[in-house]
GUKE-835479 format. One record per residue (C-alpha): residue in three letters; x, y, z. Coordinates in steps of 0.5 Angstrom, whole numbers, padded with zeros to 4 digits, always signed. Example, Ala and Ser with C-alpha at 12.3 -4.5 7.8 and 13.67 -1.06 7.14 Angstrom:
residues 2
ala+0025-0009+0016/ser+0027-0002+0014/
end
This chain:
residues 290
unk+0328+0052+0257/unk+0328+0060+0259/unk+0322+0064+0259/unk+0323+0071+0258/unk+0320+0075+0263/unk+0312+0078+0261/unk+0309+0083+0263/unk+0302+0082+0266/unk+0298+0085+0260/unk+0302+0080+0256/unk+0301+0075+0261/unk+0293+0075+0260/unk+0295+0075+0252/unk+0298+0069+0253/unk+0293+0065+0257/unk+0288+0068+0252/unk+0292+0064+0246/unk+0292+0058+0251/unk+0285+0058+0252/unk+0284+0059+0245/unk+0279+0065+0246/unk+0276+0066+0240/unk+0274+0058+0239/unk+0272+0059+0248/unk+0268+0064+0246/unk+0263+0061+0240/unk+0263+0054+0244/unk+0260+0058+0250/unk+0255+0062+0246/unk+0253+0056+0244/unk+0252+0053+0250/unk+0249+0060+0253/unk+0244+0060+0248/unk+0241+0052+0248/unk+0241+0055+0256/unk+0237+0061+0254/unk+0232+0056+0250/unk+0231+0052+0256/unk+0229+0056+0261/unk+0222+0058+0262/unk+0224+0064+0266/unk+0232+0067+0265/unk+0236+0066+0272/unk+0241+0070+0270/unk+0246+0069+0276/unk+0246+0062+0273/unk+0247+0063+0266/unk+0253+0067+0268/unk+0255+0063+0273/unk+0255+0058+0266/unk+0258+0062+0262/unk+0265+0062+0266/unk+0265+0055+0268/unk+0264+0053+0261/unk+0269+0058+0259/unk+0275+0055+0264/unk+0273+0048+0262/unk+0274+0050+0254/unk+0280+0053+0256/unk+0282+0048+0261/unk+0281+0043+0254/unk+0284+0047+0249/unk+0290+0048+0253/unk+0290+0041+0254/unk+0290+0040+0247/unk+0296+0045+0247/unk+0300+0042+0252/unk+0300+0035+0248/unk+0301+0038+0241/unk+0307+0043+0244/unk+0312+0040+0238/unk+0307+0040+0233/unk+0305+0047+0234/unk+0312+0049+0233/unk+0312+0046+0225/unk+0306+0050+0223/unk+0306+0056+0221/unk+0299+0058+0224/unk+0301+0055+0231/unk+0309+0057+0232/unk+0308+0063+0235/unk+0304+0061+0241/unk+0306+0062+0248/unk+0308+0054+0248/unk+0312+0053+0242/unk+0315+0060+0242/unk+0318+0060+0249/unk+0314+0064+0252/unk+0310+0060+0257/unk+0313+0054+0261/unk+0310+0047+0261/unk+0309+0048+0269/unk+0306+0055+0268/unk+0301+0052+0263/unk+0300+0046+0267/unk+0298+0050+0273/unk+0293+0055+0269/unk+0290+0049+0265/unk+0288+0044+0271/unk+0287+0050+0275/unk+0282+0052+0271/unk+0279+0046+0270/unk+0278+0044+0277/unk+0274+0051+0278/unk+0270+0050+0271/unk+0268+0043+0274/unk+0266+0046+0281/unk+0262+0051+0279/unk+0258+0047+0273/unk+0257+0041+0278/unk+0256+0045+0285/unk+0253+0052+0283/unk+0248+0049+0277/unk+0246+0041+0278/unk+0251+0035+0277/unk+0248+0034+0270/unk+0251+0040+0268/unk+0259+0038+0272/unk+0259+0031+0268/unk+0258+0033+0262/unk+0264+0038+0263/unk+0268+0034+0265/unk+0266+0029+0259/unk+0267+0034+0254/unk+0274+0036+0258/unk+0277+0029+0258/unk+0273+0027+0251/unk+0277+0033+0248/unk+0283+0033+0251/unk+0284+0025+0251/unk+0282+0022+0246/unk+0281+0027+0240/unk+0287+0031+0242/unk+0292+0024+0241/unk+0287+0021+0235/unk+0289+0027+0230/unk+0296+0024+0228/unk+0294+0017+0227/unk+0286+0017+0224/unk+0282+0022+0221/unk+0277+0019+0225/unk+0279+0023+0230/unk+0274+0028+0227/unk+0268+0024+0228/unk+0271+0023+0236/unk+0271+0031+0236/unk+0265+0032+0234/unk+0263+0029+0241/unk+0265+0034+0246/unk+0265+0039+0241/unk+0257+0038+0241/unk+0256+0038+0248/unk+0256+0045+0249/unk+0248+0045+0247/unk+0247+0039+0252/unk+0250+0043+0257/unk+0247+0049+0256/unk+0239+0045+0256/unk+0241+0041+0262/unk+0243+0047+0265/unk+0237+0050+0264/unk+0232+0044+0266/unk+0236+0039+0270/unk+0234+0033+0265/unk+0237+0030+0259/unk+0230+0031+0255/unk+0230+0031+0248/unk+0230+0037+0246/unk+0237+0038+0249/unk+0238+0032+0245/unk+0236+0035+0238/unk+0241+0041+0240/unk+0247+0036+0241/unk+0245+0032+0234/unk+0245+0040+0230/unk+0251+0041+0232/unk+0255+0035+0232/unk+0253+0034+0225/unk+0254+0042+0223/unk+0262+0040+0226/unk+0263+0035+0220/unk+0263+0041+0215/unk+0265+0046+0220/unk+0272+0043+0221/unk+0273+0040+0214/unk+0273+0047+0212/unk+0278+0048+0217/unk+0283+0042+0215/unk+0282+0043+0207/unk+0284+0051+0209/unk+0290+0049+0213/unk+0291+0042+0210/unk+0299+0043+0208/unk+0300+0046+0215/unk+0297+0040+0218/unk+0300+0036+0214/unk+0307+0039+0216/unk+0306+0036+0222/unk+0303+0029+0220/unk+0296+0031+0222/unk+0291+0028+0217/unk+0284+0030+0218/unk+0280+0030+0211/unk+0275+0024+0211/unk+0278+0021+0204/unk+0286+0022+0205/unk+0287+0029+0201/unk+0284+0035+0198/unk+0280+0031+0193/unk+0273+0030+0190/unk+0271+0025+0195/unk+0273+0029+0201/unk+0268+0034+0198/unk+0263+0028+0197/unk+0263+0026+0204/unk+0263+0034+0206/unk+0257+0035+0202/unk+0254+0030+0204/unk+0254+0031+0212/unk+0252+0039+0211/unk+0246+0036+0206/unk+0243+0032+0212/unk+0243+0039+0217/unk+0237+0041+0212/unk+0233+0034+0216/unk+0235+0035+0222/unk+0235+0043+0223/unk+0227+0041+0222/unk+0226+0037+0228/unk+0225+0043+0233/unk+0220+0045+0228/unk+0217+0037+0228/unk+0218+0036+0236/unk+0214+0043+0238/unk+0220+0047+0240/unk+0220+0052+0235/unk+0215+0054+0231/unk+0214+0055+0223/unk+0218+0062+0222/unk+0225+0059+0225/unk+0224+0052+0220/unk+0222+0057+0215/unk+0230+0061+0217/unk+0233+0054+0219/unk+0232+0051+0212/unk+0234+0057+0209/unk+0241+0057+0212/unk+0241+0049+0211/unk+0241+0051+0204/unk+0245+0056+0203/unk+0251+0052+0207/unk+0249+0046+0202/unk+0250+0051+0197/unk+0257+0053+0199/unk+0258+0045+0200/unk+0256+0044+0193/unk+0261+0049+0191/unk+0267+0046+0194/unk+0265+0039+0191/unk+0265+0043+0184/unk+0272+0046+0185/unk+0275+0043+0190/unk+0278+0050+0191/unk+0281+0053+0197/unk+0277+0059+0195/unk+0270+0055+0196/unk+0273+0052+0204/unk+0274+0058+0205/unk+0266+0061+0204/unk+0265+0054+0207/unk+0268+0055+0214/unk+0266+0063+0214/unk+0259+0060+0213/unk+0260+0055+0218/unk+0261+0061+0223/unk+0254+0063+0220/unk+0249+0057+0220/unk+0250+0054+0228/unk+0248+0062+0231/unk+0243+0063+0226/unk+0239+0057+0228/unk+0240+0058+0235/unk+0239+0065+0235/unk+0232+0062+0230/unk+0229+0058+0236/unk+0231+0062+0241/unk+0226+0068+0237/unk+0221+0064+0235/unk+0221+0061+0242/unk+0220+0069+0244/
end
């Protein structure tokens, strides 16, 4: 295969399209956050040293991920024009950039911050890029193996923070793993013919159908309990239940929208929502906590 020539600003794109900038960012966010609400006093040179190992290691799992789908990725519409299956990068160059900066993630999580924080990076890559990534052209299962990794970042940032795997840095894994079930439903129902197109099968119950939604309902319902546990658990206080709840509720009623449609405009309020609610409740208990 020849790569044409990049120039050096087109090169960084690429490595941002790699490293799937955008979903780098909202996981590292998530991971800032649940650290910010474990400290007692801020160390901000931890907290930037955090967020620039978590980045490389999402990055390090995305382009993975990229990496193993580089076919499929040239089938889709969403994904063709991305530096592996347009030719603009080579498998070497993307397996050089994406070890490297796994192996650099991993140390600065692990030598910097506390072993705790290295393992579960580690965990995370290896979970993502391994399991989930090669799960989802044979199950929709795969989802529910993703939703592993992807709720690490909260753990992380609590472990980062305390260097303990207390309760409170559990509660925060358990939001965002059962956030991820509608999150990426959505997601899957938007782009489902793309998915298909390349033999990805993510929807619960096969297709864009009523009992999809059912399941989809049914696991953004359960969020408005467990977005009470900080309250109940002493973390927060009454003003961020009062705003978790609120947020549960309406994310539920995008769901309830979904189950009642089935329409492609009811996913996409339901994914846009689903950016919504994980900062929100974060950003609730962090305040609160101020």
């Amino acid at each position: 295969m020849v790569v044409a020539p990049r120039t050096f600003t087109a090169r960084l794109v690429d490595y941002g399209q790699l490293f799937k900038l955008r979903l780098a960012s909202l996981v590292v966010l998530s991971a800032a956050l649940a650290f910010l609400i474990g400290s007692t006093t801020v160390d901000y040179t931890k907290l930037w040293l955090l967020v620039l190992g978590g980045f490389l290691v999402t990055g390090s799992s995305n382009g993975l991920n990229q990496i193993y789908e580089r076919r499929t990725d040239k089938i889709m519409k969403r994904t063709r024009l991305r530096p592996l299956p347009d030719s603009r990068m080579s498998l070497t160059e993307s397996l050089i950039v994406t070890i490297s900066a796994g192996v650099i993630g991993l140390f600065i999580l692990t030598y910097y911050i506390n072993l705790y924080s290295g393992i579960l990076g580690f965990i995370a890559l290896v979970s993502y890029a391994f399991a989930y990534t090669p799960l989802k052209g044979v199950t929709p299962l795969s989802v529910f193996v993703g939703a592993f990794p992807g709720a690490i970042p909260t753990l992380l940032g609590w472990v980062a923070a305390t260097g303990q795997f207390s309760y409170q840095g559990w509660i925060l894994f358990a939001i965002q793993f059962m956030w991820q079930f509608p999150h990426f439903w959505a997601i899957a129902w938007k782009l489902y013919d793309d998915y298909m197109s390349a033999g990805f099968q993510l929807l619960p119950a096969g297709g864009k159908n009523s009992a999809s939604a059912f399941q989809t309902t049914i696991y953004t319902f359960t969020l408005i309990p467990i977005g009470l546990l900080p309250y109940y658990s002493g973390m927060s206080g009454v003003i961020s239940a009062i705003v978790i709840t609120l947020a549960g509720i309406l994310f539920f009623m995008q769901s309830l929208y979904l189950l009642k449609t089935c329409s492609e405009d009811a996913a996409k309020k339901l994914m846009f929502g689903s950016f919504i609610y994980l900062p929100v409740v974060l950003i609730a208990i962090l305040l609160d906590k101020i």
